[in-house]
C-alpha positions in Angstrom: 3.0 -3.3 -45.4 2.8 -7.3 -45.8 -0.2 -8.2 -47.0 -2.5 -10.1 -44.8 -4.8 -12.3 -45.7 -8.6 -11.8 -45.8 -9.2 -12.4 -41.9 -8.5 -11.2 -38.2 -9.4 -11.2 -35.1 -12.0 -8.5 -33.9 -13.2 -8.9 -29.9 -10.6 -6.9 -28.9 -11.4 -3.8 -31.2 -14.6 -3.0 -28.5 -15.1 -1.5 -25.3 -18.4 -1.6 -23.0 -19.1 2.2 -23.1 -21.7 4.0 -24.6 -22.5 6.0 -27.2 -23.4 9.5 -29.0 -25.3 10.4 -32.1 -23.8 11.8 -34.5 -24.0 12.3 -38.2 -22.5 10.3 -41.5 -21.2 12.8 -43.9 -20.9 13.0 -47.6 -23.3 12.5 -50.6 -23.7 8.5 -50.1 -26.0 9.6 -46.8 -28.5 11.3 -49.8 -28.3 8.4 -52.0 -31.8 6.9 -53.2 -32.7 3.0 -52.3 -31.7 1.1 -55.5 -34.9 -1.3 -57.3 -31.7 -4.2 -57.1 -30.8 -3.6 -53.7 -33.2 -4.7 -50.8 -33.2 -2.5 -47.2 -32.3 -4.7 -44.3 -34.3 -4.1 -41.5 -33.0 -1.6 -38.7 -33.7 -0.6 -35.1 -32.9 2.8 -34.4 -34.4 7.0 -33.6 -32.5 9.0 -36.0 -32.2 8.6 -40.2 -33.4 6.3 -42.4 -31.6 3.8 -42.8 -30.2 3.0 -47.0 -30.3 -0.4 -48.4 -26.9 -2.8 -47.8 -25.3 -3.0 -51.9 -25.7 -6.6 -53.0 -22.4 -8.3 -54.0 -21.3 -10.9 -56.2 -18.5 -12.2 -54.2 -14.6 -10.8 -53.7 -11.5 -11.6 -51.9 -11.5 -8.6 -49.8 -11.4 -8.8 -46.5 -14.2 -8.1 -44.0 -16.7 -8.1 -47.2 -19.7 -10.0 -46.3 -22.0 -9.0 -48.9 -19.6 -9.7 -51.5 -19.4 -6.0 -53.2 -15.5 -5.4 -53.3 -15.6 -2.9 -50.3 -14.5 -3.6 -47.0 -17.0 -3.2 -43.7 -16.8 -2.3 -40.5 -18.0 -4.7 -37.2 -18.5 -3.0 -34.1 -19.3 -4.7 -30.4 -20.7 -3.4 -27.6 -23.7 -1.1 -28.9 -24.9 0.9 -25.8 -28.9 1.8 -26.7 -31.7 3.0 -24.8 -34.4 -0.2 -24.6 -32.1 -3.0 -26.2 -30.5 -4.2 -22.6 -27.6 -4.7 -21.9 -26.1 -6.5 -25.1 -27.6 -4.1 -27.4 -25.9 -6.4 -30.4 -23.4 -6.1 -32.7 -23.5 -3.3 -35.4 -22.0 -3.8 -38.9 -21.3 -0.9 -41.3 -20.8 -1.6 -45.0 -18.7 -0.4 -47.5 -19.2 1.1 -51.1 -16.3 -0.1 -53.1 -14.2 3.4 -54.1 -15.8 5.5 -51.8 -15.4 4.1 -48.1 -18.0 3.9 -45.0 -21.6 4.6 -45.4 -23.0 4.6 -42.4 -26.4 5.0 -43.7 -25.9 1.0 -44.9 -26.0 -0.2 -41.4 -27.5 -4.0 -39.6 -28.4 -4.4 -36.5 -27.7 -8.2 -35.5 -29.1 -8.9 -32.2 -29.2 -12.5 -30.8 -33.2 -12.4 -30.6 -32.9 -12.6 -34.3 -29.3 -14.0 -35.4 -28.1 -16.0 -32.5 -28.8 -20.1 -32.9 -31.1 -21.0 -29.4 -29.8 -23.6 -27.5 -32.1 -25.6 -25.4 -35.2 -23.2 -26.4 -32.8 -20.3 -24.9 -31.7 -17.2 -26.9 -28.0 -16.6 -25.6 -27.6 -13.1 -23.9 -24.3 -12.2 -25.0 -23.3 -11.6 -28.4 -19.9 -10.7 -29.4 -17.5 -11.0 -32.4 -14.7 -12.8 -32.6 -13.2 -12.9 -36.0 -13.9 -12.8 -39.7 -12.9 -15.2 -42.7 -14.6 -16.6 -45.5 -15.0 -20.3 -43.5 -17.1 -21.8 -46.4 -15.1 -20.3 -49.7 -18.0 -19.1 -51.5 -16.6 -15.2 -51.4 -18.7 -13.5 -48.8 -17.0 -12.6 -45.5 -18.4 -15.1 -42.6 -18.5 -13.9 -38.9 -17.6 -16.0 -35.9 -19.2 -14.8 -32.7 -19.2 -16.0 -29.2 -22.2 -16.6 -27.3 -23.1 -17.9 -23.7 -25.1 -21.3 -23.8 -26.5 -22.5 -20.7 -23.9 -24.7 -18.7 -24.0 -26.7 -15.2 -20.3 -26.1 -14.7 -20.2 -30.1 -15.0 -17.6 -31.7 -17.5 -16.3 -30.1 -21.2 -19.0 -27.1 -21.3 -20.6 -26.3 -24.9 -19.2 -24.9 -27.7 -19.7 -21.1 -27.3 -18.8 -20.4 -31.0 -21.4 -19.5 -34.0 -21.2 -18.5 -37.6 -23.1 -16.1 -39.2 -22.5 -17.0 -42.7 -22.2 -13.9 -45.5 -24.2 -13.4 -48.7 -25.0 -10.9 -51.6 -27.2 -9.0 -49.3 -24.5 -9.1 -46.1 -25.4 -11.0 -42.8 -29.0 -12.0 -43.4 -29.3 -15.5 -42.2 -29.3 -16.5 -38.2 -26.1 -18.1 -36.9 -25.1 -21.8 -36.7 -23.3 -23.2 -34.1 -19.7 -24.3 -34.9 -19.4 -28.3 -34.4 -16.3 -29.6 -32.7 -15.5 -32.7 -33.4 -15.1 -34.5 -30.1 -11.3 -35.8 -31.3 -10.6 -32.1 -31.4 -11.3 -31.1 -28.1 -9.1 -31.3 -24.6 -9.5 -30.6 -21.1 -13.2 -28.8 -19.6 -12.3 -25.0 -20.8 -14.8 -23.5 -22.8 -13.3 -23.9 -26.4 -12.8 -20.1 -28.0 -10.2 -17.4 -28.6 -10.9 -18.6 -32.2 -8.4 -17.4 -34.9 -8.8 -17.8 -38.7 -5.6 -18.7 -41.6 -4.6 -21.1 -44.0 -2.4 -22.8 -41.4 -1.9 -25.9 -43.6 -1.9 -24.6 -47.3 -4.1 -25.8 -48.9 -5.9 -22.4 -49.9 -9.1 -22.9 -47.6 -9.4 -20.9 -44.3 -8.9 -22.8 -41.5 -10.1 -22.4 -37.5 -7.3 -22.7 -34.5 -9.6 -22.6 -31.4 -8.1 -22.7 -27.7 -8.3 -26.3 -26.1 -7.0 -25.7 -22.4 -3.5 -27.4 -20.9 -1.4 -25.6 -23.9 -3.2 -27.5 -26.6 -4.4 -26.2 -29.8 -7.9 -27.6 -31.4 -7.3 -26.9 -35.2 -10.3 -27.5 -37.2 -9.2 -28.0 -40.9 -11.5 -25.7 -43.8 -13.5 -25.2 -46.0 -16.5 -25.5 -43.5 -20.3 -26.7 -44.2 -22.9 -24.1 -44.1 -24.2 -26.6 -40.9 -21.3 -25.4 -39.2 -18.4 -28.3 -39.6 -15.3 -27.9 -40.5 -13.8 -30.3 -43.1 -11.4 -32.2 -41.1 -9.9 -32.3 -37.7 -7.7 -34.0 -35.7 -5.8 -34.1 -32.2 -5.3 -31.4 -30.6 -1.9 -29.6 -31.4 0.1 -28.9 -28.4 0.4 -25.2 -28.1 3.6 -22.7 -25.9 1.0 -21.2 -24.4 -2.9 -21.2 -23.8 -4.2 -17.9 -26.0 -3.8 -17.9 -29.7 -3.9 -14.0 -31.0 -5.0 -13.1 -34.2 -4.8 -12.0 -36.9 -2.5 -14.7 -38.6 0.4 -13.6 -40.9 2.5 -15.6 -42.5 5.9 -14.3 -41.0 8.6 -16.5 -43.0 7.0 -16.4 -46.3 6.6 -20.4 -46.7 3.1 -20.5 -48.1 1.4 -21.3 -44.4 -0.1 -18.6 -42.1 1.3 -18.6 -38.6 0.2 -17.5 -35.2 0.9 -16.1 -32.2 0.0 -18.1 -29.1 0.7 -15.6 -25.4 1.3 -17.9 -22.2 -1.9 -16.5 -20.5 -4.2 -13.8 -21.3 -4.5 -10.5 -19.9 -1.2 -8.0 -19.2 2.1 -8.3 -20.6 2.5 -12.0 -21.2 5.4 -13.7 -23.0 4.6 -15.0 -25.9 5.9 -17.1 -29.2 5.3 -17.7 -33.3 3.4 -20.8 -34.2 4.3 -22.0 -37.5 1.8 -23.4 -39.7 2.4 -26.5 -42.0 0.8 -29.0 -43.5 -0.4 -30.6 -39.8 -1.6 -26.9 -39.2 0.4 -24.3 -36.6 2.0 -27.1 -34.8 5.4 -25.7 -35.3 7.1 -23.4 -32.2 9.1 -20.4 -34.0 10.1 -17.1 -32.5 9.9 -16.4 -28.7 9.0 -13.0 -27.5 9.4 -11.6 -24.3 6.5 -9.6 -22.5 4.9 -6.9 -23.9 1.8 -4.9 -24.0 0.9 -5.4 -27.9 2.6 -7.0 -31.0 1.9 -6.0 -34.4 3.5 -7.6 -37.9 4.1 -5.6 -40.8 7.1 -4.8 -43.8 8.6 -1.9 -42.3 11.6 -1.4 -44.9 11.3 -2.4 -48.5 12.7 -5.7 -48.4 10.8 -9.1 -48.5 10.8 -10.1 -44.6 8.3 -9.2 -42.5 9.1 -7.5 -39.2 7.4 -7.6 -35.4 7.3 -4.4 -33.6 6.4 -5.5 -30.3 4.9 -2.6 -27.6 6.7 -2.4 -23.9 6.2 0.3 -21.3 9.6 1.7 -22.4 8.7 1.8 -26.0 8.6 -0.3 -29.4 10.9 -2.8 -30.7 11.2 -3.7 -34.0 13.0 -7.5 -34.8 14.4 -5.7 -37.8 18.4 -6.4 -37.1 20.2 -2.7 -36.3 16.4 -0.6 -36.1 16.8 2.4 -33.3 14.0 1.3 -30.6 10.6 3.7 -30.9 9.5 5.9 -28.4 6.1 5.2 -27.6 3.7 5.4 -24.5 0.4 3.5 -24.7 -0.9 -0.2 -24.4 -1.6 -1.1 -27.8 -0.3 -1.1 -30.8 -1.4 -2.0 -35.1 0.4 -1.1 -38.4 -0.9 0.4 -41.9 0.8 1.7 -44.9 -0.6 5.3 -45.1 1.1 7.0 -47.6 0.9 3.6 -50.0 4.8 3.4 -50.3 4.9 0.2 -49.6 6.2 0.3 -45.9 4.1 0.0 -43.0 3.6 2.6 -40.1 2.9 1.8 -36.6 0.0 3.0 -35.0 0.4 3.4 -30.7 -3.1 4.5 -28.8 -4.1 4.3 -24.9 -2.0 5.1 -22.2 -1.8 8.3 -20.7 -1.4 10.5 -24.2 -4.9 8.5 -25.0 -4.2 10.6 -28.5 -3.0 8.0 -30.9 0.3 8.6 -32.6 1.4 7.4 -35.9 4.7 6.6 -36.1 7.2 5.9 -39.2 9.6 2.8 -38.9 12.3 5.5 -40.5 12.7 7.3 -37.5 10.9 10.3 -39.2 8.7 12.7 -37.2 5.5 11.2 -35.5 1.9 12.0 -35.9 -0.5 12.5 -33.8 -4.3 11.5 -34.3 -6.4 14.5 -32.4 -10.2 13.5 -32.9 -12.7 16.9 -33.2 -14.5 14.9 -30.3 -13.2 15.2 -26.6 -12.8 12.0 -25.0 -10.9 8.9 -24.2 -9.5 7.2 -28.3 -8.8 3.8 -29.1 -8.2 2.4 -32.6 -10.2 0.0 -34.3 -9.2 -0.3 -37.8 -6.4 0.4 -40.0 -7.3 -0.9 -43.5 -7.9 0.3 -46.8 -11.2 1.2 -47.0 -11.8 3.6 -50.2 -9.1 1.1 -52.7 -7.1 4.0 -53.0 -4.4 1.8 -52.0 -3.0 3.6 -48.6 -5.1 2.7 -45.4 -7.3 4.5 -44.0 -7.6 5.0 -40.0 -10.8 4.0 -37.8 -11.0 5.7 -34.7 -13.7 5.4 -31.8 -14.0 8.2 -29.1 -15.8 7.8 -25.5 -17.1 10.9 -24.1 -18.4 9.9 -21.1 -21.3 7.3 -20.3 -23.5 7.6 -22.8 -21.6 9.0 -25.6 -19.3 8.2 -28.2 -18.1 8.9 -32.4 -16.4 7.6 -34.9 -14.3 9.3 -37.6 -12.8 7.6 -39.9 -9.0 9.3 -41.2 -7.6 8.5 -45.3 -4.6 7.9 -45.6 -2.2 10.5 -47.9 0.8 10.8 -49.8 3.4 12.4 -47.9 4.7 13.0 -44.6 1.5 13.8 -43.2 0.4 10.3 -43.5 -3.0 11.1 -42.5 -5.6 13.5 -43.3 -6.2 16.0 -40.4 -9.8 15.9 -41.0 -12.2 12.6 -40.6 -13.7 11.9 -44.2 -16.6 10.3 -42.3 -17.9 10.5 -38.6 -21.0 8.6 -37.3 -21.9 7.3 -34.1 -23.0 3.5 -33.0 -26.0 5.3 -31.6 -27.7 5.0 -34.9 -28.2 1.4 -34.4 
């Protein structure tokens, strides 16, 4: 699978439904609160809740307590007495080991969320992860809604919730956007994060309106502003898609940019370079979902883009892949070296793994009835094959995840979850 770098785009991964208790397995749920380690504070009926490690920094992505060990962000927490935005939960990671759901935060915008005019925003979702200010903890880029009179460029709906050895402690600043930046009255978001100009500092493309670009140049301040930024950078379309990749191997991370959101809109590669993703590359035609990944074991990387006929891999002479769902992410499971893709929705709603080689598919079948989606498909434990992160709705008020390891083999996937837990616990 090609490597990607330590960002990516996360509002997508959620769904507005709500949500079941269920139960973390393993020995790290009986684990004893550490002297070093200090509990963050938790809302929640069921468990106690264990202390979040405390990191030194890493380059790992989605780490934002700094501990080597990937976490896990989820949107749209459902919860008796926390309204209708209940917050957004965050799982964290032990490094070798995976999930512990018992290391849980809360972060409602009562607490995290930067007021704006004396007003606490009422929505509260996440938008993407990066390390903005370079100091090796994970940041988190969230979208709020600040009051707005529908008169002229509305305010920036964007904050950062900056990471540290203990995780996301601190409450969120607002991104500042430089008024050379901006264009047109849309509300500026749609953020995506990667080194689009090189120079080894994570950089912010953020959508302008009119098919323009605002690129805001890295490594941020902890106030919020980005190092630079200039013009906006004219853009084929108006909704840049994370996460970035960098597709031709030149150093700088690239993008794709869909005409319009929503449905199966064209879409093109924006190549970065040293004035940022300001570059057009590769047009695609419509599809439902595109995802990027090494599917043989040569140097390129490949896009296998998602139609309601199937999948298409760029790879010159690959056999199109049968698939049926609406969208679509890659993962080396078996640690070969070559990326599967993952297909989920649609009218199967059972996700199906399925090898670039043509081999036999697999299918995901959760132990919980209900309607799947996918949210992750990274390397959770270091074992070096990724692991699966599946959520599953069972009705209104109900819902678990499990999370799948990946194995050696044609299997790919272990057919039972080596964690399940539910959002409820939040």
């Amino acid at each position: 699978m090609i490597s990607f770098p330590p960002y990516r785009r996360l509002a997508a991964l959620a769904l507005p439904l709500p949500l079941l208790l269920l139960t973390g397995c393993g020995d790290h749920d009986k684990a004893a609160p550490s002297k070093e380690h200090h509990p963050v504070a938790m809302s929640g009926t069921s468990g106690a809740a264990l202390p979040v490690p405390r990191g030194r920094g890493s380059k790992v992505p989605d780490d934002f307590n700094g501990d080597g060990a990937p976490d896990l962000v989820l949107d749209d927490l459902v919860h008796d007495g926390l309204g209708d935005d209940a917050g957004i939960g965050v799982v964290y990671g032990k490094k070798g080991h995976g999930l512990v759901p018992g290391a849980r935060q809360l972060l409602r915008p009562t607490k995290y969320a930067a007021p704006t005019e004396g007003e606490t925003p009422a929505a509260f979702d996440s938008e993407a992860s990066c390390d903005l200010d370079k100091d090796g903890f994970t940041d988190l880029v969230v979208s709020t809604d600040p009051p707005f009179d529908g008169q002229g460029q509305p305010p920036v709906p964007l904050q950062i919730l900056f990471g540290g050895p203990g995780g996301l402690t601190h409450r969120g600043v607002k991104l500042v956007m430089p008024a050379q930046a901006r264009f047109g009255n849309d509300w500026p978001d749609q953020p995506v994060c990667g080194d689009f100009d090189g120079d080894g500092s994570v950089d912010l493309t953020v959508h302008a309106s009119g098919g323009r670009l605002s690129f805001l140049r890295g490594p941020f301040t902890r106030k919020g502003a980005p190092r630079a930024a200039g013009k906006p950078l004219t853009a084929p379309g108006n909704v840049p898609v994370g996460p970035a990749f960098d597709v031709d191997r030149d150093g700088y991370d690239d993008l794709l940019v869909r005409r319009t959101s929503g449905g199966s809109s064209p879409s093109r590669i924006v190549l970065g370079g040293p004035q940022g993703p300001a570059r057009s590359g590769a047009a695609l035609p419509p599809g439902l979902g595109l995802a990027v990944g090494r599917f043989t074991k040569g140097a390129g990387a490949d896009t296998a883009l998602l139609t309601v006929s199937g999948v298409t891999l760029s790879r010159p002479g690959a056999p199109g892949l049968k698939a049926t769902g609406t969208a679509i992410t890659t993962g080396d499971f078996d640690g070969d070296g070559v990326a599967e893709l993952v297909v989920s929705g649609g009218a199967s709603k059972a996700p199906k793994v399925l090898p670039a080689n043509g081999k036999a598919a697999v299918t995901v079948t959760p132990e919980t009835a209900g309607t799947t989606q996918v949210l992750e498909a990274t390397d959770l434990d270091g074992d070096g094959r990724a692991d699966l992160v599946v959520r599953t709705y069972r009705g209104e008020s109900t819902d678990a995840i499990a999370v799948y390891p990946g194995v050696k083999g044609g299997s790919l996937l272990a057919g039972k979850p080596q964690v399940t837990f539910s959002t409820a616990e939040f």
